[in-house]
Backbone as XML, in Angstrom:
<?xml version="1.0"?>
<chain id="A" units="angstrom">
  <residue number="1" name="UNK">
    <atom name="N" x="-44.370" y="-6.333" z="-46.503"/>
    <atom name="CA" x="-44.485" y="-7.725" z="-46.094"/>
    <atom name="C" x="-44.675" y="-8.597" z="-47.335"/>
  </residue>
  <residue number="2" name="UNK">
    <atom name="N" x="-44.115" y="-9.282" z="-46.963"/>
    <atom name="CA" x="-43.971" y="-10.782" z="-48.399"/>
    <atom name="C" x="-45.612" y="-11.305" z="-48.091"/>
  </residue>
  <residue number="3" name="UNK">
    <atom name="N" x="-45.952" y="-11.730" z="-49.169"/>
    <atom name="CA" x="-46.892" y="-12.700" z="-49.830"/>
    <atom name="C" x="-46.612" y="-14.117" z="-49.335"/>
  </residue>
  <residue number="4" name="UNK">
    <atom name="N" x="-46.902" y="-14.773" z="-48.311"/>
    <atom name="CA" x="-47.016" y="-16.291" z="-48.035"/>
    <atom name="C" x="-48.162" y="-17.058" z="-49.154"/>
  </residue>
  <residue number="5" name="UNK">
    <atom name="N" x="-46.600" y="-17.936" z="-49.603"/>
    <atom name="CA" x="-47.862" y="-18.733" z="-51.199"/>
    <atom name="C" x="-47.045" y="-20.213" z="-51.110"/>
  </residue>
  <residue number="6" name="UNK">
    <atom name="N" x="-47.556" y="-21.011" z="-51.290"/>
    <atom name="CA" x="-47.672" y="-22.342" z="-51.515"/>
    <atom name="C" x="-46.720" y="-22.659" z="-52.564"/>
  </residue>
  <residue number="7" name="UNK">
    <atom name="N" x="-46.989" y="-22.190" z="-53.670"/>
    <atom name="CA" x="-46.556" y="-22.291" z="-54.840"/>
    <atom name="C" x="-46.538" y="-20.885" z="-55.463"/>
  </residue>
  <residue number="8" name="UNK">
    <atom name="N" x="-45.467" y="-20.399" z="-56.756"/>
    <atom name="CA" x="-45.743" y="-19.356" z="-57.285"/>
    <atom name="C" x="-47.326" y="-18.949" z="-57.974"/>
  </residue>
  <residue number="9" name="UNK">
    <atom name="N" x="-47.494" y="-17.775" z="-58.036"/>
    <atom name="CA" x="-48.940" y="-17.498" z="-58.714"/>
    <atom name="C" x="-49.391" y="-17.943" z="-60.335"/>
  </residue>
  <residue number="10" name="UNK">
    <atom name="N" x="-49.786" y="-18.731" z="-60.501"/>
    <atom name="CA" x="-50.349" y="-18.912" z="-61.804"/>
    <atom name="C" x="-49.918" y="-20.697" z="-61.930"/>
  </residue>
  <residue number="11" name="UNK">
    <atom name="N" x="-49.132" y="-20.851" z="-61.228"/>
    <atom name="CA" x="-48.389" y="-22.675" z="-61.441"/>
    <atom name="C" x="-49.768" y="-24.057" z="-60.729"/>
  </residue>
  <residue number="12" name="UNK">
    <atom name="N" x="-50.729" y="-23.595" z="-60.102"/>
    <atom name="CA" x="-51.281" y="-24.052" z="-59.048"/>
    <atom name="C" x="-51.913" y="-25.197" z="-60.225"/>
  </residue>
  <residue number="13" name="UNK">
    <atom name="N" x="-52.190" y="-24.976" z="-61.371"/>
    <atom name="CA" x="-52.715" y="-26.325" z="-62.689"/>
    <atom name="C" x="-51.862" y="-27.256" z="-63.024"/>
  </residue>
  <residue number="14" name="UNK">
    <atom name="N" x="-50.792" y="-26.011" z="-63.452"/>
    <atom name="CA" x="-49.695" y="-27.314" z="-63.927"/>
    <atom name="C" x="-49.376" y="-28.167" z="-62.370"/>
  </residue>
  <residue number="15" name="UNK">
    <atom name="N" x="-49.187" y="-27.649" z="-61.239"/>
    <atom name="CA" x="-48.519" y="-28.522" z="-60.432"/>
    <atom name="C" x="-50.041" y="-29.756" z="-59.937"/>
  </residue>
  <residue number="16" name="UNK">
    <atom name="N" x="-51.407" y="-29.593" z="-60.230"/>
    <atom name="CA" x="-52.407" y="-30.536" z="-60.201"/>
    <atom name="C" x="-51.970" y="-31.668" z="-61.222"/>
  </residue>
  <residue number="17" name="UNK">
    <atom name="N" x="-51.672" y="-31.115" z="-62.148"/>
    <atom name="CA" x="-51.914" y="-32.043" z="-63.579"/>
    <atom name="C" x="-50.776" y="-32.828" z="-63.262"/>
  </residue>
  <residue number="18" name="UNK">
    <atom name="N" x="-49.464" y="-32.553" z="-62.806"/>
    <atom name="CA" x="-48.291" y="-33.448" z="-62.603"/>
    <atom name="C" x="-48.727" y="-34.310" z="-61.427"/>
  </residue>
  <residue number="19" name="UNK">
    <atom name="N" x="-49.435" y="-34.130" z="-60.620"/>
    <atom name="CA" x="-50.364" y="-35.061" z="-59.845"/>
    <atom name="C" x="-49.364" y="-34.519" z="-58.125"/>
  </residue>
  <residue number="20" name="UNK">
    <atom name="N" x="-49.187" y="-33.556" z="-58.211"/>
    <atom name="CA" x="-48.569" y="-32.799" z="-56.769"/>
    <atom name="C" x="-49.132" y="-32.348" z="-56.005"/>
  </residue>
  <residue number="21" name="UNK">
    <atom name="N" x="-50.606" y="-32.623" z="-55.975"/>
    <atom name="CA" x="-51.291" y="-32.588" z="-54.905"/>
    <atom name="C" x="-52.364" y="-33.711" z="-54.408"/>
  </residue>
  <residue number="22" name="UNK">
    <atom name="N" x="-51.604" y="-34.691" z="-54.815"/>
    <atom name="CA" x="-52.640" y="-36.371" z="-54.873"/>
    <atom name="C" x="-51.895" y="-36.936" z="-53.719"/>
  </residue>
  <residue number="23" name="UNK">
    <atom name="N" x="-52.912" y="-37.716" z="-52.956"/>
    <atom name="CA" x="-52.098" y="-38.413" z="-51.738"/>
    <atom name="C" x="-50.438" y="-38.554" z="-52.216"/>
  </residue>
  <residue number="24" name="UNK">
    <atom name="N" x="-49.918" y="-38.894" z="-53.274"/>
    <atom name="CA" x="-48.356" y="-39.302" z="-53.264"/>
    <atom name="C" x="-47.880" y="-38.231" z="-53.575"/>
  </residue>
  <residue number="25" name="UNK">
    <atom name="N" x="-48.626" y="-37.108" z="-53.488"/>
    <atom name="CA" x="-47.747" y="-36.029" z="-54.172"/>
    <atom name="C" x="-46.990" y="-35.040" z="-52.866"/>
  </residue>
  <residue number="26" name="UNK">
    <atom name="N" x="-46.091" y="-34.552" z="-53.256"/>
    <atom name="CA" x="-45.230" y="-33.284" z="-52.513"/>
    <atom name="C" x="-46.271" y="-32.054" z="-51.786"/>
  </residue>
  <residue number="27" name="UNK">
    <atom name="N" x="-47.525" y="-32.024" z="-52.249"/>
    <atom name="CA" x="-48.061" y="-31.165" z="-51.745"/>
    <atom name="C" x="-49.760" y="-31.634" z="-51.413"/>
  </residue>
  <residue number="28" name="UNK">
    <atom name="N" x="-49.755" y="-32.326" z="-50.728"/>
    <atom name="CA" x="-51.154" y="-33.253" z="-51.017"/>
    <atom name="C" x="-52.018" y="-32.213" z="-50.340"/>
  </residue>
  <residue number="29" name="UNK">
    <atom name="N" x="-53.350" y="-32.408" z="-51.105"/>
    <atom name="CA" x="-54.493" y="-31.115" z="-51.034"/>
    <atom name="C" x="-55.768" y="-31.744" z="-51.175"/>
  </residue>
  <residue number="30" name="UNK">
    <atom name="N" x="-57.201" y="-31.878" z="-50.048"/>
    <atom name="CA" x="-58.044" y="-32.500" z="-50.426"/>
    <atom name="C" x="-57.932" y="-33.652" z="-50.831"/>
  </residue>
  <residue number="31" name="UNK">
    <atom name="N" x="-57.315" y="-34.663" z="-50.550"/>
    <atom name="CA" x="-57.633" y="-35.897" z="-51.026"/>
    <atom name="C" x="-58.520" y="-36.984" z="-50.862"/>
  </residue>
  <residue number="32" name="UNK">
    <atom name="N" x="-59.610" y="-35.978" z="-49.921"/>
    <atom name="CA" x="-61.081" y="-36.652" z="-49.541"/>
    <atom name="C" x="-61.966" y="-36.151" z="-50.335"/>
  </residue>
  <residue number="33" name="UNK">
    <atom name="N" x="-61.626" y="-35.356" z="-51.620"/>
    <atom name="CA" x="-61.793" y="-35.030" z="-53.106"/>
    <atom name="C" x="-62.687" y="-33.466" z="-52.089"/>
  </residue>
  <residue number="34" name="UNK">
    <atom name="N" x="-62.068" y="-32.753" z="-51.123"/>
    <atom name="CA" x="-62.836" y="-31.730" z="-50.460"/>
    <atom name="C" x="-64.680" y="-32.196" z="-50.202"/>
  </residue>
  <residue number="35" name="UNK">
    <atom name="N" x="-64.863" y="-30.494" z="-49.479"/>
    <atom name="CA" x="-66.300" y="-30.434" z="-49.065"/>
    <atom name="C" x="-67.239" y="-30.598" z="-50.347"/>
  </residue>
  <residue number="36" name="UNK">
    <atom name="N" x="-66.918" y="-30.318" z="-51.845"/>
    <atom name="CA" x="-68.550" y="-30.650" z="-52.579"/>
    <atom name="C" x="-68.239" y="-31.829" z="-52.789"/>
  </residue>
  <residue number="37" name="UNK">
    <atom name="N" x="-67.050" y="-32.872" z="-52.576"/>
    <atom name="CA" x="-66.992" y="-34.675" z="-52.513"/>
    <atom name="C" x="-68.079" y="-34.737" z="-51.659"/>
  </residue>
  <residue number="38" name="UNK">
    <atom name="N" x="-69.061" y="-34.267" z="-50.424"/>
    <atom name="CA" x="-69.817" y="-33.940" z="-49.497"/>
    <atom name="C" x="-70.897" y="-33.741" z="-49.393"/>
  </residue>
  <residue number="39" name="UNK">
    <atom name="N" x="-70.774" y="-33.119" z="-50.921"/>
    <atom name="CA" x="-72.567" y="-32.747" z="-50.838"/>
    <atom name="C" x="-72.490" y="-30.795" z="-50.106"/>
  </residue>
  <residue number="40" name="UNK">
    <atom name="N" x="-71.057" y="-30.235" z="-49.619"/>
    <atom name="CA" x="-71.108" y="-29.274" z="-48.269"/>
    <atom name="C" x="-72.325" y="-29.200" z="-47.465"/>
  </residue>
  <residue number="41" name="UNK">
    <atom name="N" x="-72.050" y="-30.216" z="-46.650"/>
    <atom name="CA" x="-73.319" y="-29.954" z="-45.738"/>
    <atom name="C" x="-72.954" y="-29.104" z="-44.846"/>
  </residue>
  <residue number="42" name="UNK">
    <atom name="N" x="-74.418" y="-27.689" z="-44.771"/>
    <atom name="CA" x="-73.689" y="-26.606" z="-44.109"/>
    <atom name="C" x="-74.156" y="-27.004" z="-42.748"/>
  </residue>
  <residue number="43" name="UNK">
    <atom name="N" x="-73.039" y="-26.185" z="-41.772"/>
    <atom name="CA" x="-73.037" y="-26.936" z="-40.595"/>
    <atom name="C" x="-72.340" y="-27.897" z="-40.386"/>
  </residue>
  <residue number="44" name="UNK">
    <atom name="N" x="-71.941" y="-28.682" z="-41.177"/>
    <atom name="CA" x="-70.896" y="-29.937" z="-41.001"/>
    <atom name="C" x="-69.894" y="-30.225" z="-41.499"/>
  </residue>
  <residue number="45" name="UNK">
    <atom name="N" x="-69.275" y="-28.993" z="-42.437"/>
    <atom name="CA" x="-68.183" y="-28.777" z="-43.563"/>
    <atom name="C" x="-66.899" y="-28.705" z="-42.291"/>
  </residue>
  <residue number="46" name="UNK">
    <atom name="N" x="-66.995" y="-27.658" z="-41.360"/>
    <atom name="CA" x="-65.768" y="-27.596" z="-40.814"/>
    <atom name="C" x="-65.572" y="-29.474" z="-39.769"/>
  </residue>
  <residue number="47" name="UNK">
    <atom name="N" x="-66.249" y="-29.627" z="-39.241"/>
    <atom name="CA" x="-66.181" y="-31.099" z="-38.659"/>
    <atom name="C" x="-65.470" y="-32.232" z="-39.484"/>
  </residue>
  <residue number="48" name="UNK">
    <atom name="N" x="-66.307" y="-32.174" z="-40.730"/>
    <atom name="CA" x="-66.134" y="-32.990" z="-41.740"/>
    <atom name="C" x="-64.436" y="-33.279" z="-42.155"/>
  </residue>
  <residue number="49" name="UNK">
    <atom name="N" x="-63.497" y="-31.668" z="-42.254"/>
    <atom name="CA" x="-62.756" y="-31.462" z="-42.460"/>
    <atom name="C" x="-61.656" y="-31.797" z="-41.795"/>
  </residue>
  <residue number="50" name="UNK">
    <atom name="N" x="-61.957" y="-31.286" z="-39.856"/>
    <atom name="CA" x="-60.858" y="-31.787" z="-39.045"/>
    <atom name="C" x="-60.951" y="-33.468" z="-39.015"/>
  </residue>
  <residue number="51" name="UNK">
    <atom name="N" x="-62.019" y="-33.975" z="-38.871"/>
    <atom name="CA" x="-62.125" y="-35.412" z="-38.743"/>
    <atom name="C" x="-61.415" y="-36.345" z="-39.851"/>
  </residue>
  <residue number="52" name="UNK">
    <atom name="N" x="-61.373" y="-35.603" z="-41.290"/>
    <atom name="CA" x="-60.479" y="-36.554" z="-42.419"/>
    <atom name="C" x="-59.138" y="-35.770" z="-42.127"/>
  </residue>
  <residue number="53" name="UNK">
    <atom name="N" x="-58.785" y="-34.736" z="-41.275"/>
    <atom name="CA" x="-57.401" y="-34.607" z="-41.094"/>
    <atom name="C" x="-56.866" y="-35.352" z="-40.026"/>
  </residue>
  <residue number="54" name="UNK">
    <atom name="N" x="-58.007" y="-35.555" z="-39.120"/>
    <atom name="CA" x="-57.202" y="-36.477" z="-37.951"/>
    <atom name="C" x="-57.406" y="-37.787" z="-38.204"/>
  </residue>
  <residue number="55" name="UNK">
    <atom name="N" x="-58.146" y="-38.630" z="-39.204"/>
    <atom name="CA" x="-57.754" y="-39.450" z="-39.740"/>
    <atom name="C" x="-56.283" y="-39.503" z="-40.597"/>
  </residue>
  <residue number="56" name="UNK">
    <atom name="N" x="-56.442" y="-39.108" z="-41.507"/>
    <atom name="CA" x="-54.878" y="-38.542" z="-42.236"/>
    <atom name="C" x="-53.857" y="-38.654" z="-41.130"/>
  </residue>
  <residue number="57" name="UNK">
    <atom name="N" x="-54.027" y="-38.493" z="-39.766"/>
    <atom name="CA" x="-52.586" y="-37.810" z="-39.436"/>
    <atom name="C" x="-52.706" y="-39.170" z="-38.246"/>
  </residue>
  <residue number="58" name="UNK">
    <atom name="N" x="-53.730" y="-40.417" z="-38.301"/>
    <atom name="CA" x="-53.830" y="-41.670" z="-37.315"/>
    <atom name="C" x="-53.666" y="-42.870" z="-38.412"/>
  </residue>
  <residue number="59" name="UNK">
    <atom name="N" x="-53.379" y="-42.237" z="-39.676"/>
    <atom name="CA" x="-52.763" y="-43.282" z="-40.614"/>
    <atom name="C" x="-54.376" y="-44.071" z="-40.850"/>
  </residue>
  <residue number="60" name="UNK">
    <atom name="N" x="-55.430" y="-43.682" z="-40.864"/>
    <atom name="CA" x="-56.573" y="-44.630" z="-41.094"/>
    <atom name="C" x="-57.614" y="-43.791" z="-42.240"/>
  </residue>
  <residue number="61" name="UNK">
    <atom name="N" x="-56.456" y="-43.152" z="-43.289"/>
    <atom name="CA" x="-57.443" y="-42.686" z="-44.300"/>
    <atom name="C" x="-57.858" y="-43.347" z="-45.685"/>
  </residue>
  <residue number="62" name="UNK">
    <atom name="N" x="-57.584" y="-45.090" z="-45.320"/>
    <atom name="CA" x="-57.096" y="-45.771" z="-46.462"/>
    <atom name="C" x="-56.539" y="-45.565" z="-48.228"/>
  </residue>
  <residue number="63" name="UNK">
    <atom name="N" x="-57.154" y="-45.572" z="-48.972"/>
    <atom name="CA" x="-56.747" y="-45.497" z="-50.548"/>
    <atom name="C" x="-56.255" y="-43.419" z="-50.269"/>
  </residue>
  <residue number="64" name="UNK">
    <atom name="N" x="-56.678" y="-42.823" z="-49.824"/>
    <atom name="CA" x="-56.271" y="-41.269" z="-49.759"/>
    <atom name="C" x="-55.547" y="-41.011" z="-49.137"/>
  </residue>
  <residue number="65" name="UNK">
    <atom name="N" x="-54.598" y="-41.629" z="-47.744"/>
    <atom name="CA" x="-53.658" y="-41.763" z="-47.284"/>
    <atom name="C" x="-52.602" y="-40.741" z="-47.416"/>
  </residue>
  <residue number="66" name="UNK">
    <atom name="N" x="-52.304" y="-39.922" z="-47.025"/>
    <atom name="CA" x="-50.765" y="-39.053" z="-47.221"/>
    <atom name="C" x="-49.955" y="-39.885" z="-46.330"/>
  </residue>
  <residue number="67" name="UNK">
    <atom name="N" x="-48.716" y="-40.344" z="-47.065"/>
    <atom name="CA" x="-48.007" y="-41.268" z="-46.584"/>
    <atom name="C" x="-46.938" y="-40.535" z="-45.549"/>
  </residue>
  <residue number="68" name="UNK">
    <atom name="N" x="-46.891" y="-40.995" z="-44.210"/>
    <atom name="CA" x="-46.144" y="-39.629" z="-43.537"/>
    <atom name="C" x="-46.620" y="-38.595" z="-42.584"/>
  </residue>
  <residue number="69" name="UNK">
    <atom name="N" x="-47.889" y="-38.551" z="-43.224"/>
    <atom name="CA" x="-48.748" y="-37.322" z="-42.311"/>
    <atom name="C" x="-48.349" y="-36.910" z="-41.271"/>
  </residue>
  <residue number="70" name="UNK">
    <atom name="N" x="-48.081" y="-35.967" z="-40.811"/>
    <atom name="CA" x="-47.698" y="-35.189" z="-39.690"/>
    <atom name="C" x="-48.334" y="-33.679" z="-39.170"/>
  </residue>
  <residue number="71" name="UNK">
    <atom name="N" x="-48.516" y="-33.254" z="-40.216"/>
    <atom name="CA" x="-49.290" y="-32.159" z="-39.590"/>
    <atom name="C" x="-50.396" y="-31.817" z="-41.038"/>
  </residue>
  <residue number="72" name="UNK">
    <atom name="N" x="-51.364" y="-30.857" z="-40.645"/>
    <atom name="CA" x="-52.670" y="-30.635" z="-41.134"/>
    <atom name="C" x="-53.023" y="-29.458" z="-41.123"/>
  </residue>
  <residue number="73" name="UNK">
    <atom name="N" x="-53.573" y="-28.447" z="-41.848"/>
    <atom name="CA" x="-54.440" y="-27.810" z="-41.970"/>
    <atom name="C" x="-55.472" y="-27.344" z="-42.290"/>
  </residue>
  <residue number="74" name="UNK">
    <atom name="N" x="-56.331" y="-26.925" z="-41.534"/>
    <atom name="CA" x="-58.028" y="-26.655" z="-42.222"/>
    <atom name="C" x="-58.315" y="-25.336" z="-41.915"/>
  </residue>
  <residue number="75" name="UNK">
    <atom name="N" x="-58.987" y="-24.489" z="-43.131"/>
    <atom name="CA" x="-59.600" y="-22.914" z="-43.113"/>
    <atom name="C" x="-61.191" y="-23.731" z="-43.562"/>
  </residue>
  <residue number="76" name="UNK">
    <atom name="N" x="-61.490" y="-22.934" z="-42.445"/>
    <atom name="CA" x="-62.950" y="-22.859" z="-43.109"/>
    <atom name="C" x="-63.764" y="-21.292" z="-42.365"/>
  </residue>
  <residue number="77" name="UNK">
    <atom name="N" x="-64.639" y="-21.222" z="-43.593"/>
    <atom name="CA" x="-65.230" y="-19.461" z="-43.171"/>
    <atom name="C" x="-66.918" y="-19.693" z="-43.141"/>
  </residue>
  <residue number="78" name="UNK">
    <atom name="N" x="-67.780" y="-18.595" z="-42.549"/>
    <atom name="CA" x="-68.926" y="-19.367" z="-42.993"/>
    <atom name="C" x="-69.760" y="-17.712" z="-42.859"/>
  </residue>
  <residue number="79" name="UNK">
    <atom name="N" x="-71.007" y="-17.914" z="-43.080"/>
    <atom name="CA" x="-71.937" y="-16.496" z="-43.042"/>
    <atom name="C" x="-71.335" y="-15.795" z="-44.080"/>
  </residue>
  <residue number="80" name="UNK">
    <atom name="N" x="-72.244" y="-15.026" z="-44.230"/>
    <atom name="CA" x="-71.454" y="-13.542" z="-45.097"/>
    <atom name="C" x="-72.262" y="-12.308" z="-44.829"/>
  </residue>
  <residue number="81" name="UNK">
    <atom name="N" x="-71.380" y="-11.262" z="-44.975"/>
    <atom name="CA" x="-71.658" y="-9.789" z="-44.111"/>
    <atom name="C" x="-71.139" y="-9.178" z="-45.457"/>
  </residue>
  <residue number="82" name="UNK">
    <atom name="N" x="-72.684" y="-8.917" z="-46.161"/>
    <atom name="CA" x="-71.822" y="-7.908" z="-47.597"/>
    <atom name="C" x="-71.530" y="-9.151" z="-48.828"/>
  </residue>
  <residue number="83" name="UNK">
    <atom name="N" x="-70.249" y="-8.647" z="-48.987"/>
    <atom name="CA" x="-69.302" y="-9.871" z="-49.985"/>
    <atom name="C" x="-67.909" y="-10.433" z="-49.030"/>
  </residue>
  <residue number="84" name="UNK">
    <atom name="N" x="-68.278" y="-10.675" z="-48.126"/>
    <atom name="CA" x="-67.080" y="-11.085" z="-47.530"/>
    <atom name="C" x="-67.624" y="-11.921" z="-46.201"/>
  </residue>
  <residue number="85" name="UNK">
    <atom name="N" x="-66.930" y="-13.215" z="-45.706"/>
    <atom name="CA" x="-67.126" y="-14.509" z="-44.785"/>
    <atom name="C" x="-67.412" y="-13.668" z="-43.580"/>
  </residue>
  <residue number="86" name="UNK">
    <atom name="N" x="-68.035" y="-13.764" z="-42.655"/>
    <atom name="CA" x="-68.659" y="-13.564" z="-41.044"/>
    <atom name="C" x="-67.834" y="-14.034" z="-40.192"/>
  </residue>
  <residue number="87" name="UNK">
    <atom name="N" x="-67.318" y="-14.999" z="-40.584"/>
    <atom name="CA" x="-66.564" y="-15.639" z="-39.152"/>
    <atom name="C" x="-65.560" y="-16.553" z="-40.329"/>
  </residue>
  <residue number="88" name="UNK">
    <atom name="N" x="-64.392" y="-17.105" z="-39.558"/>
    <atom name="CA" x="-63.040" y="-17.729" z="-40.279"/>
    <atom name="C" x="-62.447" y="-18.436" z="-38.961"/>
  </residue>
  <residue number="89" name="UNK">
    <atom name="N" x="-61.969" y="-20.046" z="-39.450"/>
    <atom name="CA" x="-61.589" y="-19.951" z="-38.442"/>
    <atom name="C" x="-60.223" y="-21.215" z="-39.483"/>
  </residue>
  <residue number="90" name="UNK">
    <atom name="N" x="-59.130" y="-20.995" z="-38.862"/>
    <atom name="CA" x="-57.786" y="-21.719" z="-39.405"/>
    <atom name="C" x="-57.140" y="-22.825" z="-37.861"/>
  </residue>
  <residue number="91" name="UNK">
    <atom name="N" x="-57.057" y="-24.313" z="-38.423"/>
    <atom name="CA" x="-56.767" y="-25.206" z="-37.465"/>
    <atom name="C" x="-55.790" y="-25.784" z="-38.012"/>
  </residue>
  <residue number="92" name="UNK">
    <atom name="N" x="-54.649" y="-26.172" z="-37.021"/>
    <atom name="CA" x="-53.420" y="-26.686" z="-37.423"/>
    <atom name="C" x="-53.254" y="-27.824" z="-36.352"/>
  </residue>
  <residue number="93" name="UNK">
    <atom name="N" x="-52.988" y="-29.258" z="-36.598"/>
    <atom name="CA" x="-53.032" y="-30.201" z="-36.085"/>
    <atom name="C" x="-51.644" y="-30.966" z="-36.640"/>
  </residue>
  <residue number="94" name="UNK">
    <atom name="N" x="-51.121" y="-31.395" z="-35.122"/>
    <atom name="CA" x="-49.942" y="-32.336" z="-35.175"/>
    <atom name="C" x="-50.106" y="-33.732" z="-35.008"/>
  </residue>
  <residue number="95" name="UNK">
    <atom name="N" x="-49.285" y="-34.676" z="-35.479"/>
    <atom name="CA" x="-49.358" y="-35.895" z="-34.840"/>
    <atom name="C" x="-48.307" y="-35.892" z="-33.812"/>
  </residue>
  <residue number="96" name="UNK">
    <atom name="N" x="-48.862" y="-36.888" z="-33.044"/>
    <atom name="CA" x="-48.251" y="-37.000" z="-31.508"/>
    <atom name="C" x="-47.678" y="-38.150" z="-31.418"/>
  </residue>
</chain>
């Protein structure tokens, strides 16, 4: 089975620094500068997350805006058992 990747392995800087993951960019990522922009308040990281995506995707995320928005995704994991997350959970949201 193939490797599902975003981008090739090792490119993920250079394509920041060209600014390809900034609201105008081709691959916009966090542009609510993520959860430590937050403080991660635990307990409120995954909320935090769908709520600036369904902003993003109702056009009311002002200056961070992905122009276009249509669909969204959020991973968030939490606990840990050992060295590895307790629970995971992955949300994919459309605009309607």
């Amino acid at each position: 089975m193939r490797d599902a990747a975003l981008l090739p392995r090792g490119r993920g800087r250079q394509v920041h620094r060209l600014g390809a993951t900034g609201p105008g960019g081709k691959l916009p990522v966090n542009t609510s500068g993520g959860l430590v922009s937050k403080g991660h308040p635990v307990g409120a990281t995954g909320l935090s997350m769908l709520a600036e995506l369904a902003a993003q995707l109702r056009g009311e995320a002002g200056p961070r805006q992905v122009k276009g928005a249509e669909i969204a995704l959020a991973e968030n994991g939490g606990g840990v058992i050992g060295m590895e997350e307790a629970g995971a959970s992955v949300v994919i949201l459309q605009r309607s």
